[in-house]
Residue frames as a rotation matrix with the C-alpha (Angstrom) as fourth column:
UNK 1
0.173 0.432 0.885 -7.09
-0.109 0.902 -0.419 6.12
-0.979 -0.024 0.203 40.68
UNK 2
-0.610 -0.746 -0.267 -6.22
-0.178 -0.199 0.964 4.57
-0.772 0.635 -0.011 37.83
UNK 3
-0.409 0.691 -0.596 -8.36
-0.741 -0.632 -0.224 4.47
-0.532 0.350 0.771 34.46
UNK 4
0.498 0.489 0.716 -10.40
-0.333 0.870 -0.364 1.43
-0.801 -0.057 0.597 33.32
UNK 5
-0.469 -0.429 -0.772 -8.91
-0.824 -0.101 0.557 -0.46
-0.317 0.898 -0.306 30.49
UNK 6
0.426 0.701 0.573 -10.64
-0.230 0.696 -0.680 -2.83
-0.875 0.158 0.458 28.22
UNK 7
-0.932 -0.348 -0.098 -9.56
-0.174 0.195 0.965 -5.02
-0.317 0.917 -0.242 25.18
UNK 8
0.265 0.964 0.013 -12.12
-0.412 0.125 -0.902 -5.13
-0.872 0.234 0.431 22.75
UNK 9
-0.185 0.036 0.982 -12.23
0.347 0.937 0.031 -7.39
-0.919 0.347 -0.186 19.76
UNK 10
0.427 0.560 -0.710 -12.50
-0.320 -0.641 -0.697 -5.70
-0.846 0.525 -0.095 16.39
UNK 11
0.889 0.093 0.449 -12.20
0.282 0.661 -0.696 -6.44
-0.361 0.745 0.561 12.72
UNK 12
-0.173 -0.983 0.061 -8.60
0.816 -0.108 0.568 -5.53
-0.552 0.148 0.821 11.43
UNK 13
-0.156 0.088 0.984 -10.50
0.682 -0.711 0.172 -2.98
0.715 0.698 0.050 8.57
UNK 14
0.691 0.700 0.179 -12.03
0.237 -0.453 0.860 -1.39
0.683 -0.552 -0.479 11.71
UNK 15
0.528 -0.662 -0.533 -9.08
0.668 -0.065 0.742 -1.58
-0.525 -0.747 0.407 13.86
UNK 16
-0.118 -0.786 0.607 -6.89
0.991 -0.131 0.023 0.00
0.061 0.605 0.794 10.94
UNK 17
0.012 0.639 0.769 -9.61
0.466 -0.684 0.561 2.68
0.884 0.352 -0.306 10.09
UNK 18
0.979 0.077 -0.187 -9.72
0.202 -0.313 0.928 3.55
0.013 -0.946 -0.323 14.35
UNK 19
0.540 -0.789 -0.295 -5.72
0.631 0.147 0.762 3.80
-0.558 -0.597 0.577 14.50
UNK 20
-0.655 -0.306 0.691 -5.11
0.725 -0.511 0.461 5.68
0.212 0.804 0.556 10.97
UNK 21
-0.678 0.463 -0.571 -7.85
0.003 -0.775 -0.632 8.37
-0.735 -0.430 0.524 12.75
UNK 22
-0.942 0.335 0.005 -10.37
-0.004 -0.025 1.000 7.48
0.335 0.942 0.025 9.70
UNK 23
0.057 0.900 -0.432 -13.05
0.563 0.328 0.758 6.12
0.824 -0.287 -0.488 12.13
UNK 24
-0.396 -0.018 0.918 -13.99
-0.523 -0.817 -0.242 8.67
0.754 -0.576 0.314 15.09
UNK 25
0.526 0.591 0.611 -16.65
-0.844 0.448 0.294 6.20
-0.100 -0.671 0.735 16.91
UNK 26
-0.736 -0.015 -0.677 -16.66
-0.333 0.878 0.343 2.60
0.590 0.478 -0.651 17.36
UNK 27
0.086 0.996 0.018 -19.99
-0.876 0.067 0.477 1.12
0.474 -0.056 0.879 18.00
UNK 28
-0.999 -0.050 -0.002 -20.50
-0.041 0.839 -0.543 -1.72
0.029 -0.543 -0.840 20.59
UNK 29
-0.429 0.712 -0.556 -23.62
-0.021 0.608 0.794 -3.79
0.903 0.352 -0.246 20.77
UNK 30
0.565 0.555 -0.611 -23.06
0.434 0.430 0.792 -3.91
0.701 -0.713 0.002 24.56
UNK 31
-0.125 -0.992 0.007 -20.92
0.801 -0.105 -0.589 -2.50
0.585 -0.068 0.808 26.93
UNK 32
0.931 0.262 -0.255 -21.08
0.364 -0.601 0.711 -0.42
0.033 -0.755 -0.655 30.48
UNK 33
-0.283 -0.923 0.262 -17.47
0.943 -0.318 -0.101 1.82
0.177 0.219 0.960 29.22
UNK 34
0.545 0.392 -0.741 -16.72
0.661 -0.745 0.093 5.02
-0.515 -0.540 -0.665 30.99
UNK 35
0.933 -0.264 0.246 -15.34
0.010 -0.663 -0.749 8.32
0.360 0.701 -0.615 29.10
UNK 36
0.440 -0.703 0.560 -11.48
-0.896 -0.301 0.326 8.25
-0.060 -0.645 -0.762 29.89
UNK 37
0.798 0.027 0.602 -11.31
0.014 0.998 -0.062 4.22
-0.602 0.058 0.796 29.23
UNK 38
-0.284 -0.700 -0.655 -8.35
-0.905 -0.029 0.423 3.02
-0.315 0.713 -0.626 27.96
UNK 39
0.630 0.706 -0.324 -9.33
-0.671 0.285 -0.685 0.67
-0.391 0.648 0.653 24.77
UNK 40
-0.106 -0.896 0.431 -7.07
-0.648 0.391 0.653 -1.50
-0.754 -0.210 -0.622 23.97
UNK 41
0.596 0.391 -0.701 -7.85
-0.802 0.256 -0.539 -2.83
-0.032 0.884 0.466 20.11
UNK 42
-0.584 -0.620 0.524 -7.19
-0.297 0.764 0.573 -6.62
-0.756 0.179 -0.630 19.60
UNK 43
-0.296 0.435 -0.851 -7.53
-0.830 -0.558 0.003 -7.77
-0.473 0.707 0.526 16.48
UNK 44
0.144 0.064 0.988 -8.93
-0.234 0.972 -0.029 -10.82
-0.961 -0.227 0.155 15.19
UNK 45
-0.086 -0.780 0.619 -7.95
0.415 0.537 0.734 -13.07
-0.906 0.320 0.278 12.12
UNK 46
0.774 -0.617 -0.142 -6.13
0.128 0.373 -0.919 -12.57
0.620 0.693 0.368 10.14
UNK 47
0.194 -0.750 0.632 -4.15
-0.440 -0.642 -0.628 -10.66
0.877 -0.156 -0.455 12.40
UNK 48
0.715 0.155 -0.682 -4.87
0.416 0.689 0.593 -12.11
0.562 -0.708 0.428 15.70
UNK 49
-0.062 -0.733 -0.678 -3.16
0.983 0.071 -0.167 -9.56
0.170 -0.677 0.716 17.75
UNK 50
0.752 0.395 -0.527 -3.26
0.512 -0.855 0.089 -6.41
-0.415 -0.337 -0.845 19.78
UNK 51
0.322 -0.109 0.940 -2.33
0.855 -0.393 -0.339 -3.33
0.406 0.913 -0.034 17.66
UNK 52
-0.894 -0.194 0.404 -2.37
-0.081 -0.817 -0.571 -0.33
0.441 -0.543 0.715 19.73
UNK 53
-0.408 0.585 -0.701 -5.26
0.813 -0.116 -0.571 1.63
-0.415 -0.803 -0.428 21.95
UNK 54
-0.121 0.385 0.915 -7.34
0.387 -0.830 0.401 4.50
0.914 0.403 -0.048 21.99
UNK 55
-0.948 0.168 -0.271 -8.61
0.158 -0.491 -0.857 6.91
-0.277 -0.855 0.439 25.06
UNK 56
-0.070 0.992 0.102 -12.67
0.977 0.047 0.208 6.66
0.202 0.115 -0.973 25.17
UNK 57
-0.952 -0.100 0.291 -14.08
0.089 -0.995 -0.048 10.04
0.294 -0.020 0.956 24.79
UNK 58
-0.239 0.939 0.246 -17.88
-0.938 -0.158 -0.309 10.59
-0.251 -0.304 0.919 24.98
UNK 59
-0.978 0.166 -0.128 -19.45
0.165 0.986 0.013 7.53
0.129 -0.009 -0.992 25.73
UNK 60
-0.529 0.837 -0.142 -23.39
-0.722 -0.532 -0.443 7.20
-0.447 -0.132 0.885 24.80
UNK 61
-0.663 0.166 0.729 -26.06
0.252 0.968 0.008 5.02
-0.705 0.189 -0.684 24.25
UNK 62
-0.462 0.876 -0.135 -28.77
-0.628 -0.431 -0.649 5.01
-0.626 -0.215 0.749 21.84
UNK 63
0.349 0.867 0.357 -31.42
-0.428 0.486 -0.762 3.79
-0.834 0.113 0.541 20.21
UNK 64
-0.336 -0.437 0.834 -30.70
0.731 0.438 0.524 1.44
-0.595 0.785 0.172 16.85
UNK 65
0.349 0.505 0.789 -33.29
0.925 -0.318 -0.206 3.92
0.147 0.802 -0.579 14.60
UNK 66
0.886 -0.318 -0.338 -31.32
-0.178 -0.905 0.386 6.53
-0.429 -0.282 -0.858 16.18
UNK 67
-0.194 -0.981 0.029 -27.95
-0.218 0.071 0.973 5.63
-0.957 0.182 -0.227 15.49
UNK 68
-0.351 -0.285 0.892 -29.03
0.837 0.332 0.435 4.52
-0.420 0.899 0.122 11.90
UNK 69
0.810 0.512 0.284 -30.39
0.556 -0.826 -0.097 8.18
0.185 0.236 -0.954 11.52
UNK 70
0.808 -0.515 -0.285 -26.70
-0.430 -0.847 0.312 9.75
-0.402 -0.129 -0.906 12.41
UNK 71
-0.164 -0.818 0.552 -25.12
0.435 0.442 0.784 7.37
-0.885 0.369 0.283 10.38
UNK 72
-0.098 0.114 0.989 -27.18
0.990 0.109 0.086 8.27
-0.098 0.988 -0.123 7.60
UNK 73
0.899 0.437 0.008 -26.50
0.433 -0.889 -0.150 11.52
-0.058 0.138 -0.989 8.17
UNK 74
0.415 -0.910 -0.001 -23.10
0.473 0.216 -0.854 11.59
0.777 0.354 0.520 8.66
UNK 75
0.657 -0.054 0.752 -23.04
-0.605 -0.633 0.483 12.78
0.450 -0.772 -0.448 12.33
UNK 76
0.879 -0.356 0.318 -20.41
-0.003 0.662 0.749 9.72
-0.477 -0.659 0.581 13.32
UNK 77
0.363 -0.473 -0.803 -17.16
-0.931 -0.211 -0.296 10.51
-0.030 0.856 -0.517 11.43
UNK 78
-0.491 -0.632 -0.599 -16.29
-0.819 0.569 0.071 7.06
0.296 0.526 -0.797 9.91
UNK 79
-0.514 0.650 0.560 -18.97
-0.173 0.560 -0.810 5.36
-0.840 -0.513 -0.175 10.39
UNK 80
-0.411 0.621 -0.667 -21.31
-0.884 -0.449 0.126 4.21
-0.221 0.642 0.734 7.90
UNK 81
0.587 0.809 0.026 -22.85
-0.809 0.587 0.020 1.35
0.001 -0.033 0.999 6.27
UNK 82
-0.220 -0.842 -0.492 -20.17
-0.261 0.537 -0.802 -0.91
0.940 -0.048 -0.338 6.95
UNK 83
-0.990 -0.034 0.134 -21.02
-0.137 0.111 -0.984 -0.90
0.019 -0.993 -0.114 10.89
UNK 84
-0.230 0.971 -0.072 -24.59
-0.946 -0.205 0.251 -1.71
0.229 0.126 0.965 10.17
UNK 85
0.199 0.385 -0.901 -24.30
-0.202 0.916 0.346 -5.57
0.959 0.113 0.260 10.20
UNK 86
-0.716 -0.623 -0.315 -22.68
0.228 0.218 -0.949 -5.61
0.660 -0.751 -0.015 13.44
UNK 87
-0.767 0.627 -0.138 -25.55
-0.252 -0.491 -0.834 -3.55
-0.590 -0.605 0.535 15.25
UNK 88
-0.505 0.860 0.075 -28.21
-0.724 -0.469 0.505 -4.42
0.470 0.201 0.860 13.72
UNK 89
0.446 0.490 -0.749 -31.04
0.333 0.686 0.647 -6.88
0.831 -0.538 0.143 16.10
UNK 90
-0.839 -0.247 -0.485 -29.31
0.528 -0.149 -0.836 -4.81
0.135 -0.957 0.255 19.23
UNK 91
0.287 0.857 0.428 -32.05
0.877 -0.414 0.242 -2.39
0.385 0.306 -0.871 20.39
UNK 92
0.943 -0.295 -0.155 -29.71
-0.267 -0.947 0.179 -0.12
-0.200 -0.127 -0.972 21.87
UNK 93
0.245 -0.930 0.275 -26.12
0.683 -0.036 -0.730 0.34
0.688 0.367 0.626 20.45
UNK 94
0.637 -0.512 -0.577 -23.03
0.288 -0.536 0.794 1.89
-0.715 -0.672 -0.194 22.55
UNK 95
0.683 -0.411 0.604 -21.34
0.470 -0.385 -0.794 4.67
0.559 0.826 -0.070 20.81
UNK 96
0.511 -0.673 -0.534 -17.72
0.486 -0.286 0.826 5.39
-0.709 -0.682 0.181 22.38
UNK 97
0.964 -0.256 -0.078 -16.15
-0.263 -0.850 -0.457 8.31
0.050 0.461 -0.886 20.66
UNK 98
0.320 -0.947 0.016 -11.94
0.923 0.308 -0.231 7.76
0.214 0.088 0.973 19.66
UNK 99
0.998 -0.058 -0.015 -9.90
-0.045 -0.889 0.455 9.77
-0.039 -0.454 -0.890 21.50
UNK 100
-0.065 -0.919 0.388 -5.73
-0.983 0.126 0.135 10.01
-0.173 -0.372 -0.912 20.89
UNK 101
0.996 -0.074 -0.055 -5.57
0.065 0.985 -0.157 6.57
0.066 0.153 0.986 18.81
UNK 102
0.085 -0.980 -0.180 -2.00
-0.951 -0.133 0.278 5.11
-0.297 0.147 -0.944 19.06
UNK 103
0.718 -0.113 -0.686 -0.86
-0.302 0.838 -0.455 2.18
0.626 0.534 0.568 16.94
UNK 104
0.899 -0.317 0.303 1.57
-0.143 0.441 0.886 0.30
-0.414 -0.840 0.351 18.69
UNK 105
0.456 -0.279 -0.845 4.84
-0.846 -0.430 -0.315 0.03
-0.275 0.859 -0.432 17.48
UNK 106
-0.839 -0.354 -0.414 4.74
-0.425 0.901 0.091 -3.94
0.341 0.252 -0.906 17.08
UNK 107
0.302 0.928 -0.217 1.58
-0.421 0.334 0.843 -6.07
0.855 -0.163 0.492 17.03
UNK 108
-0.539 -0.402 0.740 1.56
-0.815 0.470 -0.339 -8.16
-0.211 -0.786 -0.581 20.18
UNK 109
-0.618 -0.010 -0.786 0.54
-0.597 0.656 0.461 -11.86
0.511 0.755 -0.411 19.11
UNK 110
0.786 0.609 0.106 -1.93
-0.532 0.580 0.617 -14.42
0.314 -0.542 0.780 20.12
UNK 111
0.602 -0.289 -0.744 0.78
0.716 0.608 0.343 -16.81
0.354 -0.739 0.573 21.70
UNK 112
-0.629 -0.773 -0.089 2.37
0.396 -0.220 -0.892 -13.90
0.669 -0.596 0.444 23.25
UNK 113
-0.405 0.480 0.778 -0.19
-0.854 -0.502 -0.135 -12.80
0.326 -0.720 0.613 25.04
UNK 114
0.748 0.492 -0.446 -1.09
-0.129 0.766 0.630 -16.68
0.651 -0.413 0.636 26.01
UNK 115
-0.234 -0.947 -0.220 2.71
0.593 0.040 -0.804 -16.07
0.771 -0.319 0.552 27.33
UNK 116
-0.870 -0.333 0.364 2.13
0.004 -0.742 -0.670 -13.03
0.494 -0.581 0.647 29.29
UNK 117
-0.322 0.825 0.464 -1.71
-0.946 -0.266 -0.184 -13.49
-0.028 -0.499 0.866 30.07
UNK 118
-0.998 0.062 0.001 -2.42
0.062 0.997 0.043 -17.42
0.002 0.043 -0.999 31.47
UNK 119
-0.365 0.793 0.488 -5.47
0.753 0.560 -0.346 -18.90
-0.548 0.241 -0.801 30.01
UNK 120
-0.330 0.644 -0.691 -6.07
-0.478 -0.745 -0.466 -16.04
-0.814 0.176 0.553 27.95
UNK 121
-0.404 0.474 0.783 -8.64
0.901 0.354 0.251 -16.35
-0.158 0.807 -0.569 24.87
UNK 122
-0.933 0.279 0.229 -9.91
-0.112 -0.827 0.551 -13.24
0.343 0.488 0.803 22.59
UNK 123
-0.635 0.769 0.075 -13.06
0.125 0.198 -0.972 -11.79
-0.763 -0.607 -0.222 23.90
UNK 124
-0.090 0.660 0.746 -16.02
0.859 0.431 -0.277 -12.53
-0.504 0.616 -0.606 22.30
UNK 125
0.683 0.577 0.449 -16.70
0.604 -0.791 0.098 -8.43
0.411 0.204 -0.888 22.09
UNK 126
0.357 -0.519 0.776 -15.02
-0.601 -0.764 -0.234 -6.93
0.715 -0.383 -0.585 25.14
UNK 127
0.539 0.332 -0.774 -13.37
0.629 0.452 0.632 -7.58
0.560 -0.828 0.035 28.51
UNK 128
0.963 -0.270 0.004 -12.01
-0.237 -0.836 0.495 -5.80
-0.130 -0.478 -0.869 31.00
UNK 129
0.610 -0.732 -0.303 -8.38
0.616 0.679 -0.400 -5.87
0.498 0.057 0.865 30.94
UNK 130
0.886 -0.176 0.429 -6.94
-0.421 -0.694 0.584 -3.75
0.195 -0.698 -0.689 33.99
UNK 131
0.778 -0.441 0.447 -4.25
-0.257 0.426 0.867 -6.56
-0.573 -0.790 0.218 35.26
UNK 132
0.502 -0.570 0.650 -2.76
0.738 0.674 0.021 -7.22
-0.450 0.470 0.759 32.28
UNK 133
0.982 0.189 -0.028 -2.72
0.164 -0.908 -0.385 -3.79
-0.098 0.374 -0.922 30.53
UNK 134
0.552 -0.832 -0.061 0.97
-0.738 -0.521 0.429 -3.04
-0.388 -0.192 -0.901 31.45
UNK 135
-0.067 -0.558 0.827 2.60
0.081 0.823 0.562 -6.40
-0.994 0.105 -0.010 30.69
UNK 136
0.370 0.434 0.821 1.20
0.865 0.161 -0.475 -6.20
-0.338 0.886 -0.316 26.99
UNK 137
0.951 -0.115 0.288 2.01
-0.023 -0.953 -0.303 -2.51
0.310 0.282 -0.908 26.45
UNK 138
0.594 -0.738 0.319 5.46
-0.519 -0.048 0.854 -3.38
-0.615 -0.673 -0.412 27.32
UNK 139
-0.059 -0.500 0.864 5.86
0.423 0.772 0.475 -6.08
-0.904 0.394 0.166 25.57
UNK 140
0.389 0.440 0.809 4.70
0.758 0.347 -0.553 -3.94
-0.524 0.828 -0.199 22.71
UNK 141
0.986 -0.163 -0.024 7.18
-0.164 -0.958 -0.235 -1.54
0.015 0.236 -0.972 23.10
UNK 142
0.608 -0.779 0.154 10.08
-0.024 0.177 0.984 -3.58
-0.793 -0.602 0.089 24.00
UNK 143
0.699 -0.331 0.634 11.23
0.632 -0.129 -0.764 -2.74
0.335 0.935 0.118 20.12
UNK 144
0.508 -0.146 0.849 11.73
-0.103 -0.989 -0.108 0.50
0.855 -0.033 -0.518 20.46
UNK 145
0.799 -0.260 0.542 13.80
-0.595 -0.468 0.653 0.14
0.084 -0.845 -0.528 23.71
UNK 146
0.297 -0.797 0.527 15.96
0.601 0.584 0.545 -2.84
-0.742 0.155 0.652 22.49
UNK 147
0.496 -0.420 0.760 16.56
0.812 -0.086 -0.577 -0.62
0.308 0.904 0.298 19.67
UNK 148
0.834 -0.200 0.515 17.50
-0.305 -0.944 0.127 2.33
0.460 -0.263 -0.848 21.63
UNK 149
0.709 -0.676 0.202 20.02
-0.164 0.120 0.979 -0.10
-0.686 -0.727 -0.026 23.67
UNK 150
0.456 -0.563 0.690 21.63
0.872 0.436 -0.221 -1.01
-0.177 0.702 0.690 20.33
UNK 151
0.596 -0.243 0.765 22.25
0.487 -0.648 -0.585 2.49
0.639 0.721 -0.268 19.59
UNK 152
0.766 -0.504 0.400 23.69
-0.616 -0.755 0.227 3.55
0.187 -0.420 -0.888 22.50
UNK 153
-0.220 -0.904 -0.367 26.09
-0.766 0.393 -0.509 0.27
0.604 0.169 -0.779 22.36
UNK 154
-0.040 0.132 0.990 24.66
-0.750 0.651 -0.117 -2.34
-0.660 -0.748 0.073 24.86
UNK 155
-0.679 -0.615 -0.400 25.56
-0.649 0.758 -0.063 -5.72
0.342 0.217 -0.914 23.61
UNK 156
0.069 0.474 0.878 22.29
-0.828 0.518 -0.214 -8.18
-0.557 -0.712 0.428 25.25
């Protein structure tokens, strides 16, 4: 069986910080995400486009006065008081661990993915994104394989 995949909405500093391996967690307000999940990081504006992914490691809920006790300890690597406004008025906070970030090696745009995914619109937070998953990750490699046909001589 294959492994859930979700796109999840995130600020470009946060998206950067999660793909450059700075940020270990990323904190969700809401969110029923199993360990093994493939993440899929779209970013929103400026950038307005999916970046790369991650592989969900431990996946845990807890309290807000918890979680603002292992931030302020420094038990989340890259976390800190930055990810406070986002969580704070949740009473419990999801805390999905970053497993194996990969940047993509081309952003995939908001009107390509209205191309490749009909009626799509950035989620608010999260959604699932199982059906689409391949098409996108394709399209965000199709660099790197048009460049590989150039080199071996293919003419398209």
């Amino acid at each position: 069986m294959r492994r859930p995949c979700y796109l999840l909405s995130i600020k470009p500093v946060f998206g950067e910080q999660i793909l450059s391996g700075v940020k270990g967690y990323e904190l969700r307000r809401r969110g029923r995400f199993e360990p093994g999940s493939i993440m899929v990081l779209y970013e929103s504006s400026p950038v307005r486009a999916v970046v790369g992914e991650f592989k969900a490691g431990r996946v845990f809920r807890v309290e807000l006065d918890e979680l603002l006790g292992m931030l302020r300890r420094g038990e989340l690597r890259g976390c800190g008081e930055a990810d406070v406004p986002y969580v704070l008025g949740a009473r419990r906070v999801v805390v999905i661990e970053v497993v194996e970030p990969l940047r993509y090696p081309r952003p995939v745009t908001l009107a390509e993915l209205r191309r490749l995914v009909p009626g799509f619109r950035p989620p608010v937070s999260y959604a699932r994104f199982d059906e689409y998953y391949e098409a996108v990750r394709r399209a965000a490699f199709e660099v790197l394989r048009n460049e590989s046909l150039k080199g071996a001589g293919f003419v398209y």
